[in-house]
C-alpha positions in Angstrom: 135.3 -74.3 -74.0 133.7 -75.6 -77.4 132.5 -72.9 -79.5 128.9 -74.2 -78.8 129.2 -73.4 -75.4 130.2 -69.7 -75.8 127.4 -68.6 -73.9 128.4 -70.7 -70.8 130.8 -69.7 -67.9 131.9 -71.3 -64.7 132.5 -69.2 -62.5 134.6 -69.6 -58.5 131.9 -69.0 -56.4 133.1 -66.7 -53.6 131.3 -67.2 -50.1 129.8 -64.2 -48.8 130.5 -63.4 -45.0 126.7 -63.6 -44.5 123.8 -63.7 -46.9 122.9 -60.2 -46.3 126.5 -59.4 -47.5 126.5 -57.0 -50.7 128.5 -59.6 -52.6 126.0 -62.9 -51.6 124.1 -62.4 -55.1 126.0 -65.7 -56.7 125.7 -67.4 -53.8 122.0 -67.0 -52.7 121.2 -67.9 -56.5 123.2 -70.8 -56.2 120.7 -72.1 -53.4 118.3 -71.3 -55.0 119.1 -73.6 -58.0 120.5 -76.3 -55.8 117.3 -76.3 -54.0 115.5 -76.6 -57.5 118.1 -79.5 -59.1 117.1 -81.8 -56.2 113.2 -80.8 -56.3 113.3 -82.1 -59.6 115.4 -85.1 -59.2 113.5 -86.6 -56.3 110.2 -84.9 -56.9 110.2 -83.9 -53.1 111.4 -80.9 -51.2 112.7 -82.4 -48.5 116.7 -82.1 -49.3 116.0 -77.9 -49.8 117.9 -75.9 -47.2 118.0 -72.2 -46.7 120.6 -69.8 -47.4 121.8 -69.0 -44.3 121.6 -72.8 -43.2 123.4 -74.0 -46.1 126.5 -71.5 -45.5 128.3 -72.7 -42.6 129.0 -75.8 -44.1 131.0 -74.4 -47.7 134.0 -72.7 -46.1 137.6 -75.1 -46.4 138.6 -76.0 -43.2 141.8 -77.6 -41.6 140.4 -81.3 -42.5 138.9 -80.4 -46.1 139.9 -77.6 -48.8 136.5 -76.9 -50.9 136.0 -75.4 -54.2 132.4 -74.4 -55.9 131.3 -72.6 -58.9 128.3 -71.7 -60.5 127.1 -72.4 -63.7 126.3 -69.2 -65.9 124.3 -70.1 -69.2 123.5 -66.5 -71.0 124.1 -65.0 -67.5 121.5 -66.6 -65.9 122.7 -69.3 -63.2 121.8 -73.2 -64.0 124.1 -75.3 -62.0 127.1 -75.8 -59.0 129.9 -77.5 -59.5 131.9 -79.0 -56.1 135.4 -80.5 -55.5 136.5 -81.0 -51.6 139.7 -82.3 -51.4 140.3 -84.5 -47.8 143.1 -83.2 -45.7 144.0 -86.4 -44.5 147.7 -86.9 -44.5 149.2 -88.4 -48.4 145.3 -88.0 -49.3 144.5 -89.1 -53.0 141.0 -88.5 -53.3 138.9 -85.9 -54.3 134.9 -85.8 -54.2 132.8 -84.2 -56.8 129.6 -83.3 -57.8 128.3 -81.5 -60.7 124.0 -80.3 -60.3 122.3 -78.8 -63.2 118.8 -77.9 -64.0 116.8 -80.2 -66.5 116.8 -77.3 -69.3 120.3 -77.4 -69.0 121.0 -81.3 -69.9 121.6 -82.4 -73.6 124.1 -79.9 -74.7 127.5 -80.1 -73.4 127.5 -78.3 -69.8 128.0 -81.3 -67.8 131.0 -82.9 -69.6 132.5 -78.7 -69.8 132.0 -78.6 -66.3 133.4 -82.3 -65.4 136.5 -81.4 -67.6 136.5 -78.3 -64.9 136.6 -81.3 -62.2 139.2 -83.2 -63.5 142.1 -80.7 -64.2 141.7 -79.5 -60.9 142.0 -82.8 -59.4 145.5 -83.2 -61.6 146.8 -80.0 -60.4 146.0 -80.8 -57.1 147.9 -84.1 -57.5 144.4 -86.3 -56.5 144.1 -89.4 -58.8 141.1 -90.8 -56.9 137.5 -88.9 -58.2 134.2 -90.4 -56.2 130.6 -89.0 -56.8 127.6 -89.8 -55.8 124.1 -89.2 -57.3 120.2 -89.7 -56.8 119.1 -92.1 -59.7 114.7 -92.2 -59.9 113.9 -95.7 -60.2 112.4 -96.3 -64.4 111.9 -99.4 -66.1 114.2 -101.1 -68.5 118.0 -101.9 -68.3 119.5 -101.7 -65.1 123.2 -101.5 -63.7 123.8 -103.8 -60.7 126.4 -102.9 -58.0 129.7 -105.3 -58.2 129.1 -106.0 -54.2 125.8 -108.0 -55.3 123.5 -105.5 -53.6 120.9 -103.4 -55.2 120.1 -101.8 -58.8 119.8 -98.8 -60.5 118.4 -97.6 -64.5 120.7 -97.1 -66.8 119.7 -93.5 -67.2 120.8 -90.0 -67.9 123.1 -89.6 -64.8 124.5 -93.1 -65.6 125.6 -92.6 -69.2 126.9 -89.7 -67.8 129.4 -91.0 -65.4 130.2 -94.0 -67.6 131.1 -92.0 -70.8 133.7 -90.1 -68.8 135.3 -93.6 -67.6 133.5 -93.9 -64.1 132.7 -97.3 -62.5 129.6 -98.3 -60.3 130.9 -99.1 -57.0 128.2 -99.0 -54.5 124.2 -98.3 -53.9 122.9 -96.4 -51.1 119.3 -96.9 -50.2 117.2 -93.7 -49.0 114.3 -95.0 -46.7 112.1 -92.6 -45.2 110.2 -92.9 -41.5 106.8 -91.6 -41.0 107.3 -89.3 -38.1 103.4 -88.6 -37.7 102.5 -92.1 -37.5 102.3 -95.0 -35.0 105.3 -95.3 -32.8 103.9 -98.9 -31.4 106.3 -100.6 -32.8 109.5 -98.1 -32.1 108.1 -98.3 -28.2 108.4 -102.2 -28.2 111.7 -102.4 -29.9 112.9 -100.3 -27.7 112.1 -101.8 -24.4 113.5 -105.6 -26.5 116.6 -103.6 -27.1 116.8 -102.1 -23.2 116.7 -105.9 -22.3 119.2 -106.8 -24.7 122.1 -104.2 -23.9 122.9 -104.4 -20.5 126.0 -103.2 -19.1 125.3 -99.9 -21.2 123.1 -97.1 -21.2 121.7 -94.4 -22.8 123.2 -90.4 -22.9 122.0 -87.5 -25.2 123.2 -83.7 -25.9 122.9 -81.3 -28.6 126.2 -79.2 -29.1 128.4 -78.0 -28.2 129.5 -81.9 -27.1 130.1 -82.3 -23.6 134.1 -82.1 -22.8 133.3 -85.5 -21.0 132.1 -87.4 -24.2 134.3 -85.1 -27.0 136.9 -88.2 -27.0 135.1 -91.7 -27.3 132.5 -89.2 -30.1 135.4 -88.1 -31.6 136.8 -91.7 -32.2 133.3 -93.7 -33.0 133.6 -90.4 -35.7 136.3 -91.5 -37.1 135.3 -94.7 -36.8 132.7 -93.7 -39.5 135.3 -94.4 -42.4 136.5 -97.5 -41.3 134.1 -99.6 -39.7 131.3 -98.9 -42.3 130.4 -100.7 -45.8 132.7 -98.9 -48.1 132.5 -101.2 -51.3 135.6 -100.3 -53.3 135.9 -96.6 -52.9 138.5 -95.2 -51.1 138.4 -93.2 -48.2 141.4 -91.4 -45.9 141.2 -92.4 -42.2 140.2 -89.6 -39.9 141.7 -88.2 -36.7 139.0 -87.1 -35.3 140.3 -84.9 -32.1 138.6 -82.5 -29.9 139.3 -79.4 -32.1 137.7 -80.9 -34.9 134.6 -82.7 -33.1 134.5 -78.2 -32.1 134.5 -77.8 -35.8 131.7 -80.4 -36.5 129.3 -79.0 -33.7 130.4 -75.2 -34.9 128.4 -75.6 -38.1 125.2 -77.1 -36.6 125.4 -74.1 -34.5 126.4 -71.3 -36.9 123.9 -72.6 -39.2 120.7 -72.8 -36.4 120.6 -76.6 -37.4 119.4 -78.8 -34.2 121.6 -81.8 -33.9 121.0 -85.0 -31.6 123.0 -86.9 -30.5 122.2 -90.5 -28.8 124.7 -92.7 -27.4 125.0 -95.8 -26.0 128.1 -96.1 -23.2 129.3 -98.7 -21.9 129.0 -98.8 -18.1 132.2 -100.4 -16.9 134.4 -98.2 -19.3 132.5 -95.0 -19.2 133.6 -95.0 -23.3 130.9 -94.7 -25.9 130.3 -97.7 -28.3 127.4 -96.5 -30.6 125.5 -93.3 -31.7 123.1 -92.0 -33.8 122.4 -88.4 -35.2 119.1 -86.8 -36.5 119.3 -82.9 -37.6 116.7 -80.6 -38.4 116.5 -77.1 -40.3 115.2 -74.3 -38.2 111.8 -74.4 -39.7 110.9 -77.5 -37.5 108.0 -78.5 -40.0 110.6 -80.0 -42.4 112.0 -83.2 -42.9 114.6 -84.8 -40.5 118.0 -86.3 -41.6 119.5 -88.5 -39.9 123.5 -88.3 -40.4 125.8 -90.8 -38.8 124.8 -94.0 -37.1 127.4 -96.2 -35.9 127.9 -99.1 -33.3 131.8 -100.0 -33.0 132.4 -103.4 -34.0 134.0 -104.6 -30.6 130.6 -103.9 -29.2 128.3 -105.7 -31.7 125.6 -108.2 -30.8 124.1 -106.1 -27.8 121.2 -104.6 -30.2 122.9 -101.4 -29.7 122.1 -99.8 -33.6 118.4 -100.8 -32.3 118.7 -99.5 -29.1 120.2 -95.8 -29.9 117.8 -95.3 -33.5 114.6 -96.3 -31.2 115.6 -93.8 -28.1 116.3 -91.3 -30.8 113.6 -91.7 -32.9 111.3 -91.4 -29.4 113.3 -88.6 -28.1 112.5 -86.7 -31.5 108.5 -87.0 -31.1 109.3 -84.0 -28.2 112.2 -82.3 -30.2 110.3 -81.8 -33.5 106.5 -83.3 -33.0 105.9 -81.1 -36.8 108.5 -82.8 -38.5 106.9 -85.0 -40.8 109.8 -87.9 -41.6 112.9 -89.1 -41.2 115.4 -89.6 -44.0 118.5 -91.9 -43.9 121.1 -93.5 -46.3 122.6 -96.7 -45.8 124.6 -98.8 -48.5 122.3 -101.8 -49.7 124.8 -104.6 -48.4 124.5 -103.1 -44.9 121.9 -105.8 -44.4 122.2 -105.2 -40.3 121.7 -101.8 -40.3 118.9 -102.1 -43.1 117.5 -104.7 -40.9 117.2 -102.6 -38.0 115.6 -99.8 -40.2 113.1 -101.8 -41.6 112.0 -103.8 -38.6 111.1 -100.0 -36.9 109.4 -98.6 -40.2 111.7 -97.0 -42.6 110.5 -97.7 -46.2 112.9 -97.1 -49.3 111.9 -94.5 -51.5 115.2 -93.7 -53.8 118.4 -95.2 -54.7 122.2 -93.3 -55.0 124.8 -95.0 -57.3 128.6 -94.2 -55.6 131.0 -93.6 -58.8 134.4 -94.1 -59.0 137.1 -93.1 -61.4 141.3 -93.9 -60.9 143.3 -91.3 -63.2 146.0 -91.9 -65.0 
């Protein structure tokens, strides 16, 4: 580390058993700065998550080896770093983020701890790096995606990922749905979609999954990596069987997180075609996220995306009546799914650049 950073350390972050554990001191400051980073980045609190939330999700499993460490400047903790390496069979990739506090930016930290990022990606033979990150919309020069869609500034996190030899490869729009207004207009796209989609109807559980629907939701899972925009980044296909669909719902539960689930199945078949998620913190006055929605392409052209996002979305008025919104990511040349969210209300409120690198 330069000379000029002598005062700096990354340190592994070891995961405490639980956060009352005599050793969770690095990791319940690490929340706690995480929590700032994206306060100050979005200028909302609605991507803050407790400690003992948070936790269940960190641990390596058999589909994903993790590493973390904390930033130390002076011995006082200003920044994670993350690498999760995919387990997927011949996998090249690696994803990476790097979160720092504002009083930490201008003065090396982020290029230390992305040199950090990189060397362990060599050693563990990965020569595919993809990040993502949150970039506030400002005026003046802009970078445009190479698929045509969307726009972001040219600013701090940009010059960031393009001095160390990234490429912009995709923008995700965050939209936002008011979960304490008028649901009018979810109520009649729902009944259009009803109309639209028969030969299917609508099932719902929280986990654990039903043994009954663990196969066709483990498959429109894995379904996830192939069927959706993807730009040019890479991404492993995904065997998604019924230990790891366990695994998925085991973290929800282990974390007190309250997933949804609502799927569309087709009648004839019994399979599922299309599904949405929506999770929720245990403080229930929080914002929502929803996670994956998906309708398999052999099954387009029903209104299905409509149908399971408007059942949801009603469904969730009884589930969480304090929650005050719903947050969702889609990439910006997804124009059908962005359709579908802006005919029932969601609104666009931020903007993530997906950033690519191929070593050498």
């Amino acid at each position: 580390m330069p000379d000029t950073l002598t005062s700096v350390e990354l340190r592994p972050l070891v995961l405490p058993t639980s956060i009352d554990a005599p050793d969770a001191g690095d990791y319940l400051e690490m929340v706690r700065v995480r929590n700032a980073v994206y306060r100050e980045i979005s200028g909302h609190h609605d991507h803050a998550i407790a400690p003992d939330e948070l936790l269940p999700y960190l641990p390596s499993t058999p589909d994903t080896e993790r590493r973390m460490w904390i930033v130390l400047d002076d011995g006082r903790v200003v920044g994670r770093i993350g690498l999760d390496f995919p387990l997927e069979h011949e996998s090249t990739v690696a994803f990476w983020l790097i979160e720092l506090l504002h009083d930490a930016w201008g003065r090396g930290i982020g290029s230390a701890a992305y040199e950090l990022v990189e060397r362990t990606a060599r050693e563990r033979g990965r020569t595919v790096l993809q990040s993502w990150a949150e970039h506030p919309a400002a005026a003046g020069p802009q970078l445009s995606a190479p698929t045509g869609f969307g726009e972001i500034p040219h600013d701090h996190a940009a010059r960031f990922y393009l001095r160390h030899g990234y490429a912009l490869e995709q923008i995700e729009r965050n939209s936002a749905f008011d979960l304490q207004g008028s649901f009018d207009v979810v109520e009649r796209l729902l009944a259009e979609a009803q109309e639209a989609a028969s030969g299917y109807r609508l099932v719902r559980w929280s986990p654990p999954t039903p043994a009954e629907y663990a196969p066709s939701y483990g498959w429109m899972k894995s379904r996830m990596i192939t069927d959706a925009p993807a730009a040019g980044l890479d991404f492993d296909e995904e065997d998604w069987d019924a230990a790891r669909v366990a695994r998925h719902d085991a973290i929800h539960l282990d974390g007190g997180r309250l997933l949804q689930v609502t799927a569309a199945q087709h009648i004839a078949s019994g399979e599922l075609v299309a599904f949405n998620e929506l999770v929720i913190g245990r403080d229930r006055t929080r914002a929502t996220h929803q996670e994956d929605t998906l309708v398999l392409k052999e099954h387009r052209g029903h209104r299905l995306g409509l149908l399971v996002k408007c059942a949801a979305l009603m469904s969730w008025r009884r589930v969480a009546p304090d929650s005050p919104r719903v947050l969702t990511y889609n990439a910006e040349e997804n124009r059908p799914m962005l359709d579908i969210n802006e005919a029932i209300g969601f609104v666009p409120i931020a903007y993530n650049g997906a950033w690519k690198k191929v070593l050498t």
